[in-house]
ZAKE-759665 format. One record per residue: residue number from 1; residue in one letter; x, z, y of N, C-alpha, C, O, CB in turn. Coordinates in Angstrom, 1 decimal, always signed. Glycine has a CB too. Example, Ala and Ser with C-alpha at 12.3 -4.5 7.8 and 13.67 -1.06 7.14 Angstrom:
BEGIN
+-----+------+--------+--------+--------+--------+--------+--------+--------+--------+--------+--------+--------+--------+--------+--------+--------+
| pos | code |    npx |    npz |    npy |   capx |   capz |   capy |    cpx |    cpz |    cpy |    opx |    opz |    opy |   cbpx |   cbpz |   cbpy |
+-----+------+--------+--------+--------+--------+--------+--------+--------+--------+--------+--------+--------+--------+--------+--------+--------+
|   1 |    A |  +13.2 |   +7.8 |   -5.7 |  +12.3 |   +7.8 |   -4.5 |  +13.2 |   +7.8 |   -3.3 |  +14.2 |   +8.5 |   -3.3 |  +11.3 |   +9.0 |   -4.5 |
|   2 |    S |  +12.8 |   +7.1 |   -2.2 |  +13.7 |   +7.1 |   -1.1 |  +12.9 |   +7.9 |   +0.0 |  +13.4 |   +8.0 |   +1.1 |  +14.1 |   +5.7 |   -0.6 |
+-----+------+--------+--------+--------+--------+--------+--------+--------+--------+--------+--------+--------+--------+--------+--------+--------+
This chain:
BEGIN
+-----+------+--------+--------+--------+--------+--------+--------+--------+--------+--------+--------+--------+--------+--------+--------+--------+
| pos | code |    npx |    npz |    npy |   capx |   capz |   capy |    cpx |    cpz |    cpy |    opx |    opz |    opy |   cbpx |   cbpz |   cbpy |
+-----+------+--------+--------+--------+--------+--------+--------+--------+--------+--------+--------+--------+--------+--------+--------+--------+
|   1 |    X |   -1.1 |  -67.4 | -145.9 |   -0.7 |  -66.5 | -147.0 |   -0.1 |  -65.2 | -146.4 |   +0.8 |  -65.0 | -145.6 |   +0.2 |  -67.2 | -148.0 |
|   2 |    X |   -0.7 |  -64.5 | -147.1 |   +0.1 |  -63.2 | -146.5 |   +0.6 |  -62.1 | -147.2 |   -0.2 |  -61.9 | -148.2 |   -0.7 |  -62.6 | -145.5 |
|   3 |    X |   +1.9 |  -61.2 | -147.0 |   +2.6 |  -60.3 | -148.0 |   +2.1 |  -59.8 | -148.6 |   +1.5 |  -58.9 | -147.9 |   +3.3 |  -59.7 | -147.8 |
|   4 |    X |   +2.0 |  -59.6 | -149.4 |   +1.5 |  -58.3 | -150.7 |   +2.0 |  -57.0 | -150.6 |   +2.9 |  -57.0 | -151.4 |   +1.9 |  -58.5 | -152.4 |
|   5 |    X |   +2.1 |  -55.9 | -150.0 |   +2.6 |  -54.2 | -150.5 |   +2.7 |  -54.2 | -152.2 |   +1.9 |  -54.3 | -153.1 |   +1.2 |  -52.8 | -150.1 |
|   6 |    X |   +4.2 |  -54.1 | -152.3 |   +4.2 |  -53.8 | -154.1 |   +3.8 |  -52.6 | -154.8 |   +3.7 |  -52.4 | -156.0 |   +5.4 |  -53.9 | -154.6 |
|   7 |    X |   +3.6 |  -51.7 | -153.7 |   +2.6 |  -50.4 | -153.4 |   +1.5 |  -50.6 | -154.0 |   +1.3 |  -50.0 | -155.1 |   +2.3 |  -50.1 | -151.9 |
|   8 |    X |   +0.4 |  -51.4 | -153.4 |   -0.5 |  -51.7 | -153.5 |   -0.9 |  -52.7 | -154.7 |   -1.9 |  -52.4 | -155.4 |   -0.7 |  -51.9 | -152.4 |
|   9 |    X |   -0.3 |  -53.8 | -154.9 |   -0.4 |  -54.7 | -156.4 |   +0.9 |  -55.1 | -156.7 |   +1.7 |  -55.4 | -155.9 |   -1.3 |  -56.1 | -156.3 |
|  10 |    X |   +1.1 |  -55.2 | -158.3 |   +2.3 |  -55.8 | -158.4 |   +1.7 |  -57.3 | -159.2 |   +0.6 |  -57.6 | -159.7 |   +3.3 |  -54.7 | -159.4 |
|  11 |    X |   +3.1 |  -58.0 | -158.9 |   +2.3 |  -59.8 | -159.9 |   +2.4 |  -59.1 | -161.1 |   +2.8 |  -57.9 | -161.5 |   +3.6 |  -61.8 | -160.0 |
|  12 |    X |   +1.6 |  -60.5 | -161.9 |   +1.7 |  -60.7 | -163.2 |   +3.1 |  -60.8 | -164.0 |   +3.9 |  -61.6 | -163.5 |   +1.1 |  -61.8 | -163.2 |
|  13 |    X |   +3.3 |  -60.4 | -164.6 |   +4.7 |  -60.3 | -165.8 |   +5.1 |  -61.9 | -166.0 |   +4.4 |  -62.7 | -166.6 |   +4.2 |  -59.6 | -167.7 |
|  14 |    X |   +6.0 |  -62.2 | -165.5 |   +7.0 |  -63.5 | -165.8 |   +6.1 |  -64.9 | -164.7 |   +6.2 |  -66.1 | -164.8 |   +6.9 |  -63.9 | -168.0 |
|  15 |    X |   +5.2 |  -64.0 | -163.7 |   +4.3 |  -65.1 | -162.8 |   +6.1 |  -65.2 | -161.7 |   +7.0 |  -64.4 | -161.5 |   +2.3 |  -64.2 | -161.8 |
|  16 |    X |   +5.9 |  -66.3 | -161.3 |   +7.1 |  -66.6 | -160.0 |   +6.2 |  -66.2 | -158.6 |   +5.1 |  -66.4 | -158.1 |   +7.7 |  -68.5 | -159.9 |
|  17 |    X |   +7.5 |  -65.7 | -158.3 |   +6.9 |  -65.2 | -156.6 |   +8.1 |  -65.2 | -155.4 |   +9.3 |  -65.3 | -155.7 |   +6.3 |  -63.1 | -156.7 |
|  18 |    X |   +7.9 |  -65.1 | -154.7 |   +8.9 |  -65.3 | -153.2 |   +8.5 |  -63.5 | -153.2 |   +7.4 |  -63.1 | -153.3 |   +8.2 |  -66.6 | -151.5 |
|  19 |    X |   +9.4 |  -62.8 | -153.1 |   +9.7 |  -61.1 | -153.0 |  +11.4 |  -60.9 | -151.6 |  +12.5 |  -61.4 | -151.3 |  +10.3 |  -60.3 | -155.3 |
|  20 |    X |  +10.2 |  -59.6 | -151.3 |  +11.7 |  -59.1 | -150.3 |  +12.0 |  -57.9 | -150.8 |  +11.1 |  -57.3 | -151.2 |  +11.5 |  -58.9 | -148.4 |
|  21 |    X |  +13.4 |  -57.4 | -150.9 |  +13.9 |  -56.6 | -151.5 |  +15.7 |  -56.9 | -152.0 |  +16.4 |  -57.9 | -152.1 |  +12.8 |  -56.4 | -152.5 |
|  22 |    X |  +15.9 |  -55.6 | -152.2 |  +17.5 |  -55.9 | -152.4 |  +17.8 |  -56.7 | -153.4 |  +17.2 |  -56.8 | -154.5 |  +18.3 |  -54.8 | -152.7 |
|  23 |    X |  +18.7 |  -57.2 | -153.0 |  +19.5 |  -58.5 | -153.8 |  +20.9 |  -57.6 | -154.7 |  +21.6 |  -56.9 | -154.0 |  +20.2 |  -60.1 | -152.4 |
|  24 |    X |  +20.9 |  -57.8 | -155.9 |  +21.8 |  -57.5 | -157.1 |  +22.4 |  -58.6 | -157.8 |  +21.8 |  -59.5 | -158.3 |  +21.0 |  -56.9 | -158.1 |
|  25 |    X |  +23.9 |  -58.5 | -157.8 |  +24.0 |  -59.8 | -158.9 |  +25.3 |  -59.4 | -159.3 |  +26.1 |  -58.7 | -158.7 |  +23.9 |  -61.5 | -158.3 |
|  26 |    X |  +25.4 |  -60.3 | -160.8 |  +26.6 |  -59.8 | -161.6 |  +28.3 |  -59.7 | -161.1 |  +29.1 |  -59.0 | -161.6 |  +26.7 |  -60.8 | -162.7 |
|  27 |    X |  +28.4 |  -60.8 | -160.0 |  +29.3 |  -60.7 | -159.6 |  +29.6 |  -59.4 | -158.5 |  +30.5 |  -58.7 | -158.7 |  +29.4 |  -61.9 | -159.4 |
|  28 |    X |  +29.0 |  -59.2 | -157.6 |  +30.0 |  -58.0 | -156.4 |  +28.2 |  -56.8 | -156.8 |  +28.1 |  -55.8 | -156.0 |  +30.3 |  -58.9 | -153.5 |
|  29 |    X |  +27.4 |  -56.9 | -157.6 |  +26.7 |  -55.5 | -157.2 |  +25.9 |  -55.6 | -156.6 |  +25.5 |  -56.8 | -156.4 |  +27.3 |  -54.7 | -156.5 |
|  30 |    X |  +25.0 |  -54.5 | -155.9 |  +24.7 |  -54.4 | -154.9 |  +24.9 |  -55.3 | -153.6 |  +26.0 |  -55.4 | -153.0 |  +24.9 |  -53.4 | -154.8 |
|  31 |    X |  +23.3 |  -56.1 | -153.1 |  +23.9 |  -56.6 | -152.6 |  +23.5 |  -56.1 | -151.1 |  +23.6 |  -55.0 | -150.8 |  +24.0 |  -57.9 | -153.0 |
|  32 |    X |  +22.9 |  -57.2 | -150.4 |  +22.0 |  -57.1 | -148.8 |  +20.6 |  -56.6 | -149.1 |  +19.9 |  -56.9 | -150.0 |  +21.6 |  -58.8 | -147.9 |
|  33 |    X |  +20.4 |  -55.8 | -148.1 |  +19.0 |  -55.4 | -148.4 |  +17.9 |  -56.5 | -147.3 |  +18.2 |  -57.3 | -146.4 |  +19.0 |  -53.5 | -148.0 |
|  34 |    X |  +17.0 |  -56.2 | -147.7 |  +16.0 |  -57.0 | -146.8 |  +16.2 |  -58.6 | -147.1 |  +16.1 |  -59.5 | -146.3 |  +16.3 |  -56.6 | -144.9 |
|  35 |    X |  +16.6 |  -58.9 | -148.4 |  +17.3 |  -59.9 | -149.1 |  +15.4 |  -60.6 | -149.6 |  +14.6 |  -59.9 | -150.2 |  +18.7 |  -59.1 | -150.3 |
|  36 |    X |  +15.4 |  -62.2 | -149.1 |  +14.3 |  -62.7 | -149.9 |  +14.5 |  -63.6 | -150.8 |  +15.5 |  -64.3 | -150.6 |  +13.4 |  -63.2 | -149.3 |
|  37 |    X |  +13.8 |  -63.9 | -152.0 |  +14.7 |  -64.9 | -153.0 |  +13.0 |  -65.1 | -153.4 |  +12.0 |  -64.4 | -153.1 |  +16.2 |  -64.2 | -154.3 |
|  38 |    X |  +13.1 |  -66.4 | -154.3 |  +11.9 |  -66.7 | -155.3 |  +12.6 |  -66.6 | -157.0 |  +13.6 |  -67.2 | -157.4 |  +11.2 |  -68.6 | -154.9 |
|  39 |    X |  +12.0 |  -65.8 | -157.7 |  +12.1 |  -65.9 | -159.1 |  +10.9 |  -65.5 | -159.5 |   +9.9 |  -65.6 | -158.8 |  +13.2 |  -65.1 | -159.6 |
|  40 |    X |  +11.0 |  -64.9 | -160.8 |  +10.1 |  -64.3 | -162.0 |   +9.6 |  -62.6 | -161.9 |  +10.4 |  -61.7 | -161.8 |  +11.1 |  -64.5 | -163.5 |
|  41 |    X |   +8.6 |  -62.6 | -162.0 |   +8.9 |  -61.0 | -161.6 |   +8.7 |  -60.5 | -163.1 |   +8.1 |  -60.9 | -164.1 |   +7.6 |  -60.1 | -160.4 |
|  42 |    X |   +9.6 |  -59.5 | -163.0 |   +9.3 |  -58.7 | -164.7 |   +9.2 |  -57.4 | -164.3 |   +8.8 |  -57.3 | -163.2 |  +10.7 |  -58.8 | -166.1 |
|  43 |    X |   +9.4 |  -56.2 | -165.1 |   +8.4 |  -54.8 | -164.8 |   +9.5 |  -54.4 | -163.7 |  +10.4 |  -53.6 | -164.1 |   +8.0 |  -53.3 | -166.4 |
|  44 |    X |   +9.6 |  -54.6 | -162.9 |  +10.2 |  -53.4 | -161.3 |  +10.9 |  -54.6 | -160.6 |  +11.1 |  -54.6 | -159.4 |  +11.8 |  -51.6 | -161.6 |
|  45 |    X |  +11.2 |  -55.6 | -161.3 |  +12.3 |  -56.4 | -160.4 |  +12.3 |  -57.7 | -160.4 |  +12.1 |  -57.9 | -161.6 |  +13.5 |  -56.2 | -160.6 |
|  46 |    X |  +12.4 |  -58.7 | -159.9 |  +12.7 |  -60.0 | -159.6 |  +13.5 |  -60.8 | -160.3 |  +14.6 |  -60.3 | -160.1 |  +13.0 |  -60.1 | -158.5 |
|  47 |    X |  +13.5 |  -61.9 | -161.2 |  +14.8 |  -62.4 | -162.1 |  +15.0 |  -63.4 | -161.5 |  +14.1 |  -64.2 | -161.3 |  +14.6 |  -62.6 | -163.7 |
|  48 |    X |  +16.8 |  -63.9 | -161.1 |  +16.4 |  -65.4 | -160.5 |  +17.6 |  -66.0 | -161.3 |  +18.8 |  -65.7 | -161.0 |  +16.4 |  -65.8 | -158.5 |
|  49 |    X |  +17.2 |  -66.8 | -162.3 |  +18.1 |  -67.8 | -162.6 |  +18.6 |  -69.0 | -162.3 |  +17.8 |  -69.8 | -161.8 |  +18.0 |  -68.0 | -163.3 |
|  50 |    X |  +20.0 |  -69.5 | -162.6 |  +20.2 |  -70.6 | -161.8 |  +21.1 |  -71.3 | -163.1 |  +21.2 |  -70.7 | -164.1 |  +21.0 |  -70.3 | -160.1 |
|  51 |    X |  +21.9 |  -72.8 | -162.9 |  +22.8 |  -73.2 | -164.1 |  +24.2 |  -72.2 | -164.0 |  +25.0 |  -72.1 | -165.0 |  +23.2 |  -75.0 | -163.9 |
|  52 |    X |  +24.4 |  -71.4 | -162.6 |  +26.0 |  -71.2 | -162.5 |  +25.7 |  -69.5 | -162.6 |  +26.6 |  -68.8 | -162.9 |  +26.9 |  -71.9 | -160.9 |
|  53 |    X |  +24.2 |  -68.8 | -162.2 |  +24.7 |  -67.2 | -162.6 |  +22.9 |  -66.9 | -162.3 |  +21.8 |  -67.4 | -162.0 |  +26.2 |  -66.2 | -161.2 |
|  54 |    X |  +23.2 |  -66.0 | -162.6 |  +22.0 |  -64.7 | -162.9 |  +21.9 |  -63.6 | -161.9 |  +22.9 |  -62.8 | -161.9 |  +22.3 |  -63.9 | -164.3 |
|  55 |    X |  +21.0 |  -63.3 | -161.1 |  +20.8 |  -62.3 | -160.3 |  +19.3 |  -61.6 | -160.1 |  +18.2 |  -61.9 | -160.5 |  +21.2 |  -62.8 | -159.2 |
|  56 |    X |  +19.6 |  -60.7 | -159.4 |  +18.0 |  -60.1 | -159.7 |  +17.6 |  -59.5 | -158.0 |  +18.4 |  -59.5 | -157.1 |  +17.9 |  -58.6 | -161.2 |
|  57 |    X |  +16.3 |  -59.1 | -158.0 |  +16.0 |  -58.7 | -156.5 |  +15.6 |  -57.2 | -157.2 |  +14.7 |  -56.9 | -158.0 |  +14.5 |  -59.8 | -155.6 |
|  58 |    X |  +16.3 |  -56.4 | -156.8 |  +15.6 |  -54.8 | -157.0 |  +14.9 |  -54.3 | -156.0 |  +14.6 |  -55.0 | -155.1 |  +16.6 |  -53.7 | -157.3 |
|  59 |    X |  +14.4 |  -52.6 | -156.1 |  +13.7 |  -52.3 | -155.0 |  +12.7 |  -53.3 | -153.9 |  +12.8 |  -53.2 | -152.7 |  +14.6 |  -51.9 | -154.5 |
|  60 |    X |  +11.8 |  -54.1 | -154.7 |  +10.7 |  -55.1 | -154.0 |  +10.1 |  -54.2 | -153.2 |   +9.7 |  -53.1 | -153.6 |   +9.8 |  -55.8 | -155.0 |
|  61 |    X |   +9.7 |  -54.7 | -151.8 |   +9.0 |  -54.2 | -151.1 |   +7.4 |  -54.8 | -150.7 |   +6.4 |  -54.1 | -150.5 |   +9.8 |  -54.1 | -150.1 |
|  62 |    X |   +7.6 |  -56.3 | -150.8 |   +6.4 |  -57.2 | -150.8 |   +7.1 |  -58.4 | -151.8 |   +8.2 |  -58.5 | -152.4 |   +5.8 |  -57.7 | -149.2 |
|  63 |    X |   +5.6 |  -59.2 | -151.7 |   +5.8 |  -60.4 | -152.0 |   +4.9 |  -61.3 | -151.9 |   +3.9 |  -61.0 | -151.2 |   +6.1 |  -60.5 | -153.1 |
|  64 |    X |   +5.1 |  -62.7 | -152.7 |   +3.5 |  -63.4 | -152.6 |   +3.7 |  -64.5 | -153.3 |   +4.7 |  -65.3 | -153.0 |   +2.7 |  -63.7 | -151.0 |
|  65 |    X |   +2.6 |  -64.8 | -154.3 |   +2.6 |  -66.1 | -155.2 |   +3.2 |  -67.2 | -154.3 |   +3.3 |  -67.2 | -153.1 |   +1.0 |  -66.4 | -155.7 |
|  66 |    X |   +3.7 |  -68.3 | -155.1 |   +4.5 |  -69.3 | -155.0 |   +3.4 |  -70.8 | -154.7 |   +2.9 |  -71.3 | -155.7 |   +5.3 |  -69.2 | -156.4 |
|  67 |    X |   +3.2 |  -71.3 | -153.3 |   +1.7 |  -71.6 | -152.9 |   +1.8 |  -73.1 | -153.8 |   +2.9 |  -73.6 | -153.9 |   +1.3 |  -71.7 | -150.8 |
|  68 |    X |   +0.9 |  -73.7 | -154.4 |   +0.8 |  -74.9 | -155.1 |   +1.3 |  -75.7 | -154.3 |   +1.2 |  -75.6 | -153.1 |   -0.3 |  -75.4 | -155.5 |
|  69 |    X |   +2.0 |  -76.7 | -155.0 |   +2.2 |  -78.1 | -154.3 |   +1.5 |  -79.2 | -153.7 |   +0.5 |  -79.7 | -154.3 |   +2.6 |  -78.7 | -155.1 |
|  70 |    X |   +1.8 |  -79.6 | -152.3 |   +0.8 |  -80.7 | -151.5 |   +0.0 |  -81.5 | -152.5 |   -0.8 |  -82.4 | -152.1 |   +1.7 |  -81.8 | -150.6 |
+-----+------+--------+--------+--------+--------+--------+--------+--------+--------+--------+--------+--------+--------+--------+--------+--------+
């Protein structure tokens, strides 16, 4: 599997993806850049929910669908 340019295609609206790009979250801000996480993508940014907080991936640079299970 190989990275996507978000340049070049963006996912599907609310499809889950593994994305690199800066990490944001409610508590300190701005976070690390070159930051990878798996969430939801919605129009520009990455949503990743969890039971204890909410954060998001901004500025996506790539990514790539979430590969099916063995």
């Amino acid at each position: 599997m190989e990275w996507i340019d978000i340049k070049e295609k963006e996912p599907n609206y609310n499809q889950n993806i593994i994305a690199v790009g800066t990490w944001w979250g409610e508590i300190n801000g701005d976070g690390e850049e070159c930051y990878m996480g798996i969430g939801e993508w919605r129009d520009g940014y990455v949503r990743i929910d969890s039971d204890t907080y909410s954060t998001q991936i901004v500025d996506v640079t790539h990514w790539v669908p979430i590969p099916k299970h063995p």
